[in-house]
C-alpha positions as CSV (number, residue, x, y, z in Angstrom):
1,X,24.9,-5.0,0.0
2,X,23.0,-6.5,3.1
3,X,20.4,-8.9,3.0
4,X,17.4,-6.2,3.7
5,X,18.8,-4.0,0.9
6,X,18.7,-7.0,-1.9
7,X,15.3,-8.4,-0.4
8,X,14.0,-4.2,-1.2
9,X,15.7,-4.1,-4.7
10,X,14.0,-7.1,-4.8
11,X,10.7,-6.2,-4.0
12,X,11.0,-2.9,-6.0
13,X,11.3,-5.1,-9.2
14,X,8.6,-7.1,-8.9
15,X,6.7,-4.5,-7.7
16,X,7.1,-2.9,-11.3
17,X,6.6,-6.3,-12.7
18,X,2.7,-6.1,-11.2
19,X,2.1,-2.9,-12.7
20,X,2.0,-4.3,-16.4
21,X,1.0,-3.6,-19.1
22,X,-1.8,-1.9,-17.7
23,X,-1.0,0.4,-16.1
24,X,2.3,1.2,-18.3
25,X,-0.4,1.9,-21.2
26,X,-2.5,4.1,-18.5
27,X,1.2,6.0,-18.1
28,X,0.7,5.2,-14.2
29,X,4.5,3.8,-14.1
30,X,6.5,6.9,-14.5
31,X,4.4,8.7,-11.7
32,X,5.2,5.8,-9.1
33,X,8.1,6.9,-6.9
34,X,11.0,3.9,-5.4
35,X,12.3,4.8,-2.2
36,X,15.8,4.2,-1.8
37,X,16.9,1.9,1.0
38,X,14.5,-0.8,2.4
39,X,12.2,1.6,4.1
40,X,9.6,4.0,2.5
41,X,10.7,7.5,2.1
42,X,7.3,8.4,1.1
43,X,5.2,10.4,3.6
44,X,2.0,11.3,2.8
45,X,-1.0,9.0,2.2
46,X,-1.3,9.4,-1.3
47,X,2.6,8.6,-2.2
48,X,2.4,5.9,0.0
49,X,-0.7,4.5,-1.7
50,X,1.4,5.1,-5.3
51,X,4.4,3.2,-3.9
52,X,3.2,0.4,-2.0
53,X,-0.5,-0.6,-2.7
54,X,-1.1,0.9,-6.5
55,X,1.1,-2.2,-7.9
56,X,-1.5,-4.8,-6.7
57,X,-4.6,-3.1,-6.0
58,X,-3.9,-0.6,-9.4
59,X,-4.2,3.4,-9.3
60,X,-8.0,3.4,-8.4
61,X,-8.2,0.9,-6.0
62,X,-10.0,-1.1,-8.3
63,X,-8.2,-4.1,-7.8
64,X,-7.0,-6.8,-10.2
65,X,-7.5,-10.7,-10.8
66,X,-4.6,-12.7,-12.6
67,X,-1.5,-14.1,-11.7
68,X,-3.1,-13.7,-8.0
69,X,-6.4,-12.1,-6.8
70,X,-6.2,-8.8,-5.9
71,X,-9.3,-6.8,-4.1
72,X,-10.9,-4.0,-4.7
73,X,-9.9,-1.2,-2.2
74,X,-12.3,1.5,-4.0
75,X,-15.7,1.8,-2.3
76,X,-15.0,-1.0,0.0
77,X,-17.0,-1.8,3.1
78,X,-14.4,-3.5,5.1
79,X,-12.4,-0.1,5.5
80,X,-15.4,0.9,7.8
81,X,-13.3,-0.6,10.3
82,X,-10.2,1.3,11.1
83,X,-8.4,-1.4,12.7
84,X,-9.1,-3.9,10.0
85,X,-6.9,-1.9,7.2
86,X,-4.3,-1.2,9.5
87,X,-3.5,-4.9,11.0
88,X,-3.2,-5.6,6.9
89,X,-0.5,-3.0,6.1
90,X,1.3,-3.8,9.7
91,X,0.9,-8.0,9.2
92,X,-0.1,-9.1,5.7
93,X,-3.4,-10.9,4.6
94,X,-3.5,-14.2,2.4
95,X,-1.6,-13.1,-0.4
96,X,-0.8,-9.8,1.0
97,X,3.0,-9.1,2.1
98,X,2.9,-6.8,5.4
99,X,4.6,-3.7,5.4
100,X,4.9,-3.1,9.3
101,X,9.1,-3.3,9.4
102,X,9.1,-1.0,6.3
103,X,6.6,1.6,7.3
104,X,6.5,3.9,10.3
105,X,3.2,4.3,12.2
106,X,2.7,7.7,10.9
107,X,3.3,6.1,7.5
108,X,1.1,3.1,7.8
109,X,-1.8,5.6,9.4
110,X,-0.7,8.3,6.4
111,X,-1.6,5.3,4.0
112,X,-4.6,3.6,5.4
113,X,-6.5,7.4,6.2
114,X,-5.9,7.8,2.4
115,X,-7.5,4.8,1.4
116,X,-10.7,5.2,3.9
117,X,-11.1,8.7,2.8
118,X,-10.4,8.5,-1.0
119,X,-10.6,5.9,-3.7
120,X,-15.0,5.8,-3.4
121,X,-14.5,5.6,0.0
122,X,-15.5,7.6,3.0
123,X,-14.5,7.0,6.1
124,X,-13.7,10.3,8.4
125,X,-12.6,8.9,11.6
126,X,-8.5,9.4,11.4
127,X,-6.1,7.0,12.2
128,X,-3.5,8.0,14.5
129,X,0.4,6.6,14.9
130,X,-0.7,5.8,18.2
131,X,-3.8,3.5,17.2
132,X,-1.2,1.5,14.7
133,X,1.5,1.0,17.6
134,X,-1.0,-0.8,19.4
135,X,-1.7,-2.9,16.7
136,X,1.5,-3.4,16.1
């Protein structure tokens, strides 16, 4: 097994170790898909969401305080800003892993249109493959 594929596996179980006990009791856990391999398989915004930002930031966006501090993503302001969500799933924030090497840019834009448009949150203007490549 490479180095990517253990560092993934890796990921993937701690990844179920943030979803505890809350969400398990919600029944969230069985309706979150694991790619295989150390990319996402997932395409669309929402299964994106589910696999990669519902551990932390929970199935509403509600976000989570604990072990770390995790914000809110539901009705957020900061989304206003196309830009600003994408540079955070391409590079990472504080406490944030990025996701750029394991996302395509239809992906990452597939993910970050869900969040602005769902989740309390509004935000119509799409974001294209193109507009994540140059923020790449």
């Amino acid at each position: 097994m490479n180095n990517h594929r253990i560092a993934w596996r890796l990921a993937q179980a701690a990844f179920l170790c943030t979803l505890g006990s809350t969400a398990l009791a919600a029944g969230d856990a069985s309706d979150v898909p694991l790619s295989d391999g150390w990319r996402f398989a997932e395409q669309d915004g929402e299964s994106l969401y589910r696999a990669s930002c519902q551990g932390c930031h929970m199935a509403k966006g509600e976000g989570a305080a604990g072990a770390g501090r995790f914000p809110a993503l539901a009705d957020n302001p900061r989304l206003a800003s196309a830009a600003y969500p994408v540079y955070n799933v391409l590079h990472g924030l504080h406490g944030m892993p990025s996701f750029g090497k394991y996302m395509s840019d239809e992906q990452v834009a597939a993910v970050v249109n869900y969040t602005r448009t769902h989740l309390g949150n509004h935000y119509l203007d799409a974001v294209t493959a193109d507009d994540v490549k140059k923020l790449r």
